[in-house]
C-alpha positions as CSV (number, residue, x, y, z in Angstrom):
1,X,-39.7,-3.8,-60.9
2,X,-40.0,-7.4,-62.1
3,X,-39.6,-10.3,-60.0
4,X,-36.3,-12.1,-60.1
5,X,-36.4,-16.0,-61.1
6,X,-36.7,-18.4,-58.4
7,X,-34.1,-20.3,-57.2
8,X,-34.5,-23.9,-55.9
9,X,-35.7,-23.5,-52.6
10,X,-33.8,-26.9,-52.4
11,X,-30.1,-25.2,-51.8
12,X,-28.9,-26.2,-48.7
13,X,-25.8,-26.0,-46.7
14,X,-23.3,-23.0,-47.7
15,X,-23.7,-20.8,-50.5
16,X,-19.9,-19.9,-52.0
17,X,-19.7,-16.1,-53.4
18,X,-15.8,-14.7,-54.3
19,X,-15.1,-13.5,-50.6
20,X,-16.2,-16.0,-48.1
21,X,-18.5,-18.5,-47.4
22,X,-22.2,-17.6,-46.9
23,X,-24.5,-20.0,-45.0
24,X,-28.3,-19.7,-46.2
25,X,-30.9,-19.1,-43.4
26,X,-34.4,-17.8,-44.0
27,X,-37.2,-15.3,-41.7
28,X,-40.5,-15.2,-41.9
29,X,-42.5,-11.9,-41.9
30,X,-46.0,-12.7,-39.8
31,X,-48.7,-10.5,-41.1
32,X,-52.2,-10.4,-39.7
33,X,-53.9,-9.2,-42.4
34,X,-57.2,-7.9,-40.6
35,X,-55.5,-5.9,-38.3
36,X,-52.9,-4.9,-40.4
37,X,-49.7,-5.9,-38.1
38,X,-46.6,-7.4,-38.6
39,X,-45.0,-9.9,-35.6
40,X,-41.3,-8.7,-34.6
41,X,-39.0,-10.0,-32.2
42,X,-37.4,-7.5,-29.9
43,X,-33.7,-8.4,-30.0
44,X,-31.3,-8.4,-26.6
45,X,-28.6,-5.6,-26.8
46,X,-26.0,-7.9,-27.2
47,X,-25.2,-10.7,-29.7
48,X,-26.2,-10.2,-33.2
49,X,-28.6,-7.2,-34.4
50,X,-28.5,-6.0,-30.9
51,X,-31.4,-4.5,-29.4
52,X,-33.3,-4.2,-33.6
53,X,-36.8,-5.7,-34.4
54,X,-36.4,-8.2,-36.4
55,X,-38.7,-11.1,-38.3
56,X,-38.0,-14.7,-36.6
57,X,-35.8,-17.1,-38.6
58,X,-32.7,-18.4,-38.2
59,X,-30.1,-20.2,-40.0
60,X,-30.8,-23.6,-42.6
61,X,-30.4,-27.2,-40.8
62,X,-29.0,-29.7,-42.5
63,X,-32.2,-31.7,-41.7
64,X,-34.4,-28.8,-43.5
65,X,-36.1,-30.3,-46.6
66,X,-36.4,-26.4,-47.9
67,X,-36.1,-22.8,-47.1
68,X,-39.5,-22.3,-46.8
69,X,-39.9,-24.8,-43.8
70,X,-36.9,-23.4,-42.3
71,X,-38.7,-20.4,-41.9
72,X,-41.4,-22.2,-40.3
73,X,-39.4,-24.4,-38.4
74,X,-37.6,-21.6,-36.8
75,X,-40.7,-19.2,-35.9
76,X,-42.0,-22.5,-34.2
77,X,-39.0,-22.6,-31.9
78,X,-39.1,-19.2,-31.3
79,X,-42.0,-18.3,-30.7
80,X,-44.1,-21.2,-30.1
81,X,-46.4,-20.1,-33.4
82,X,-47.3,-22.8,-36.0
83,X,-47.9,-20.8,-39.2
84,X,-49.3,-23.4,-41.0
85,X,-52.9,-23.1,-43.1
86,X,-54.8,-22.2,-39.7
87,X,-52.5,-21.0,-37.2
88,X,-52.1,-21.8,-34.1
89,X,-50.0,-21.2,-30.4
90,X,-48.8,-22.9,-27.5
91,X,-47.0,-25.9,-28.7
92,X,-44.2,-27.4,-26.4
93,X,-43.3,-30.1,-28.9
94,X,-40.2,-30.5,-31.2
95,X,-41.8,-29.0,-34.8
96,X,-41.5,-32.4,-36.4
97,X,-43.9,-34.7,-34.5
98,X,-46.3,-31.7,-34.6
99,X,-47.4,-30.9,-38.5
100,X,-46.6,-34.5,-39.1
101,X,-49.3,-35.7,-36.3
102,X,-51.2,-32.7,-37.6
103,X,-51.0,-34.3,-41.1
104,X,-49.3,-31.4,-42.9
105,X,-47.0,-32.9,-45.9
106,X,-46.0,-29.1,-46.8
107,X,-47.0,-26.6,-43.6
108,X,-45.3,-24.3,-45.8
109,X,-47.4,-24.3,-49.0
110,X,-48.8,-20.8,-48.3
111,X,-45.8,-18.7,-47.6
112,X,-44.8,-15.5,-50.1
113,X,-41.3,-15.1,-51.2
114,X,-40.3,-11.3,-50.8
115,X,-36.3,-11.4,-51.6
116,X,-33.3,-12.7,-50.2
117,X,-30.9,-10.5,-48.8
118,X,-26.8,-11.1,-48.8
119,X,-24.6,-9.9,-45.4
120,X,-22.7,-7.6,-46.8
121,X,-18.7,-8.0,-46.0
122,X,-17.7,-6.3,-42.9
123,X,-13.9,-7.0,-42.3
124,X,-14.9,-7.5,-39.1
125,X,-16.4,-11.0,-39.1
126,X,-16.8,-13.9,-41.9
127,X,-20.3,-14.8,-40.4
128,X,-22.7,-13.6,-43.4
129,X,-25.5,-15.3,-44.3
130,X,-28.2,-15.5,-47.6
131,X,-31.8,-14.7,-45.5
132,X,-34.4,-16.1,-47.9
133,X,-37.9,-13.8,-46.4
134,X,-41.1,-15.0,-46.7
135,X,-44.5,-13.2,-45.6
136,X,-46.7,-15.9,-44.0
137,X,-50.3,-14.4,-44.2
138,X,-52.5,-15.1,-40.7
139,X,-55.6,-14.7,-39.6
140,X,-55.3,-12.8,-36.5
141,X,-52.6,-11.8,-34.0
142,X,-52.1,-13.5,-30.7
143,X,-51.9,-12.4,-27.4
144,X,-48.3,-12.9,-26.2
145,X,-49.2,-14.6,-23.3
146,X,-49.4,-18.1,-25.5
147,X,-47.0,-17.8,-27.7
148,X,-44.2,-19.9,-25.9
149,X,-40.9,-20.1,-27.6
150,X,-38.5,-23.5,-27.2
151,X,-36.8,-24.2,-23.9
152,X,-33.3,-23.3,-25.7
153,X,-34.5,-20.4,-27.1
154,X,-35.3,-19.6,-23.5
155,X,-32.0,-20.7,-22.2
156,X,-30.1,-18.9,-24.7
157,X,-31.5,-15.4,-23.3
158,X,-32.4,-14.0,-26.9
159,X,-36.2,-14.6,-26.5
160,X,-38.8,-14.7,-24.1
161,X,-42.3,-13.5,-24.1
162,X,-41.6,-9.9,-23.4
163,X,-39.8,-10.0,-26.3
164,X,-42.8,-10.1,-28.9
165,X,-44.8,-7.0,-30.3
166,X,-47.4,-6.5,-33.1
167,X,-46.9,-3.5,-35.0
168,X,-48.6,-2.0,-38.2
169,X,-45.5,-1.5,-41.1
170,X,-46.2,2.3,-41.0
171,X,-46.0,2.1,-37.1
172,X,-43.2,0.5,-37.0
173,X,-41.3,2.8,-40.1
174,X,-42.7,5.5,-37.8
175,X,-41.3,4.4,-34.4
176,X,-37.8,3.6,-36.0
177,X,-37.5,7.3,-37.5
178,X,-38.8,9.0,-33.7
179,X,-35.7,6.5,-32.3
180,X,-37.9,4.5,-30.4
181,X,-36.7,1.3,-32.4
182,X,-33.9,-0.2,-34.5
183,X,-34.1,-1.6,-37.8
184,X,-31.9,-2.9,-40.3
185,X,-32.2,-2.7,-44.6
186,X,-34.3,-5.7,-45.3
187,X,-36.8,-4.9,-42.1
188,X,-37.2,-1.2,-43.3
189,X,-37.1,-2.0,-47.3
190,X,-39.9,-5.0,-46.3
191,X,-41.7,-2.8,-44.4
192,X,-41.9,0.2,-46.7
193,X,-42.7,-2.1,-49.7
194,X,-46.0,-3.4,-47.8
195,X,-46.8,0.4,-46.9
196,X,-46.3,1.7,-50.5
197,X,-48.5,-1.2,-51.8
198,X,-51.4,-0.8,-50.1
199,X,-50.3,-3.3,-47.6
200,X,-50.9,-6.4,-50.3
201,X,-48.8,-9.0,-49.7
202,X,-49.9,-11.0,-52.9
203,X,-48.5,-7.8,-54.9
204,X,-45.2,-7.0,-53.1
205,X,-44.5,-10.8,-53.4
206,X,-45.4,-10.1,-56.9
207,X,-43.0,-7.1,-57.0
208,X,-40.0,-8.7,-55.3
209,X,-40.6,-12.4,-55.7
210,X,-37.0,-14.0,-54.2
211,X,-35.4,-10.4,-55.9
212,X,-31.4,-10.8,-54.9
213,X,-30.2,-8.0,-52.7
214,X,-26.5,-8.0,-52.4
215,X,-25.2,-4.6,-50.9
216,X,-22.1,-3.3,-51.8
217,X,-20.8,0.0,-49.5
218,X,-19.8,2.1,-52.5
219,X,-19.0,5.5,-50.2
220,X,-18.4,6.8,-46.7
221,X,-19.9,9.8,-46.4
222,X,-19.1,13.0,-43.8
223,X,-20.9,12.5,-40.6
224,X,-20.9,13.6,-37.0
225,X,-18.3,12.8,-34.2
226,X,-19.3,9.0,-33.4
227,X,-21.7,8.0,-36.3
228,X,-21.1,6.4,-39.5
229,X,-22.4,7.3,-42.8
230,X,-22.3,4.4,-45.7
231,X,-24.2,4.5,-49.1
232,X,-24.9,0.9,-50.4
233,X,-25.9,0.0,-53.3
234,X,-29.3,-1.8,-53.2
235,X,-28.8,-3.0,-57.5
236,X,-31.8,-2.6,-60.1
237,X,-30.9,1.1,-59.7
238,X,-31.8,1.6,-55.5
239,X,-29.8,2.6,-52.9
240,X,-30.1,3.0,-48.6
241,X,-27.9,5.7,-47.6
242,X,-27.8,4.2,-44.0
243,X,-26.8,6.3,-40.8
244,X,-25.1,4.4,-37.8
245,X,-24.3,5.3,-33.8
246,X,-22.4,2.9,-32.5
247,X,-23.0,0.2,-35.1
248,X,-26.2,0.1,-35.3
249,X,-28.6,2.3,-37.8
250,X,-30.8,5.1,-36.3
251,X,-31.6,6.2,-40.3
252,X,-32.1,5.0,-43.6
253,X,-32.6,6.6,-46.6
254,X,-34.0,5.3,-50.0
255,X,-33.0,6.3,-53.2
256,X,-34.5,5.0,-56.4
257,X,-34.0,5.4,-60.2
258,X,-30.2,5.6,-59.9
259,X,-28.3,6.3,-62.3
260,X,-25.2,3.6,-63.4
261,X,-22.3,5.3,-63.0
């Protein structure tokens, strides 16, 4: 699997496919390397993604020099975690003043591009976005307790301290096929890209680089009384045969080596 070439990271604003309009917006997957976990944030069971582990991010400001600081921007605010060269907790300030007194011209220098993944359409809602994800390699994990997301985040109900949990990729792969979790394509294919590589960030970065998912439902198949049953193709010859109850998916399935049809 080569990696696909690199877009400008530059692109901001709306990106225009033939259906709708797709705002960019870009995650960041936090991986303490010694340990061997990956930081998620538990999602409320309303709103978007309800009740799924997913990587903070959020969606590109017009102020955002790049995706990559987006991503860091966004983690910040969320969770109160700096990721930049040697990272650190427990800041109250606005992002800004804080890498800029810090003296950081890029605090996003180090971060890995591992794909960028396209909302598929729904016919349900035009809100789709491009997610640009980056792994962001740290030195250790930290204990919840001083990771402090922004007052709005707060406010807005969707994050809180409770909300935060370290968990190895193979744990968390594991925990999502008992049911104890939820999580969507790029989480599971991200996840299950760092555990079939030996969790090495440097060569699934290698592998995927900024690799373009767009996922196209290509077939409904038969499934129980409540659940829905979609196979999507993945392109470069992968699919996720993806099982949901009640809109969300309790299984995915990964099929390789396609053939075109």
């Amino acid at each position: 699997m080569s990696a696909a070439k690199k877009p400008d990271s530059k692109e901001k604003g709306q990106e225009k496919d033939m259906n709708n309009l797709v705002r960019s917006s870009a995650s960041l997957l936090v991986y303490a390397k010694p340990t061997n976990q990956v930081l998620f944030l538990k999602r409320p069971g309303k709103g978007s993604f309800p009740a799924s582990h997913v990587f903070p991010g959020g969606a590109l400001d017009a102020k955002d020099p790049c995706l990559e600081y987006c991503a860091i921007r966004e983690t910040h605010e969320e969770t109160g975690l700096l990721c930049c060269d040697k990272p650190f907790v427990e800041q109250k300030e606005l992002f800004e003043p804080v890498w800029k007194k810090l003296g950081l011209t890029k605090p996003y220098a180090h971060l890995l591009p591992v794909s960028n993944w396209t909302t598929p359409p729904s016919g349900v809602t035009n809100k789709r976005f491009i997610n640009h994800m980056y792994i962001c390699p740290v030195s250790s994990t930290f204990v919840h307790d001083v990771l402090t997301p922004s007052e709005a985040a707060i406010k807005s109900g969707e994050f809180n301290k409770e909300a935060l949990e370290w968990l190895a990729p193979k744990e968390a792969l594991d925990k999502f096929e008992a049911g104890d979790i939820v999580l969507y394509p790029p989480q599971y294919y991200l996840l299950k890209s760092l555990v079939e590589n030996n969790c090495e960030e440097k060569k699934v970065s290698e592998l995927l680089g900024l690799r373009k998912f767009e996922p196209v439902v290509i077939e409904a198949l038969p499934a129980p009384e409540g659940h829905k049953k979609l196979v999507m193709d993945w392109g470069m010859g992968e699919r996720g045969i993806i099982t949901f109850r009640k809109g969300v998916p309790i299984k995915i399935e990964h099929l390789r080596d396609v053939p075109k049809l």
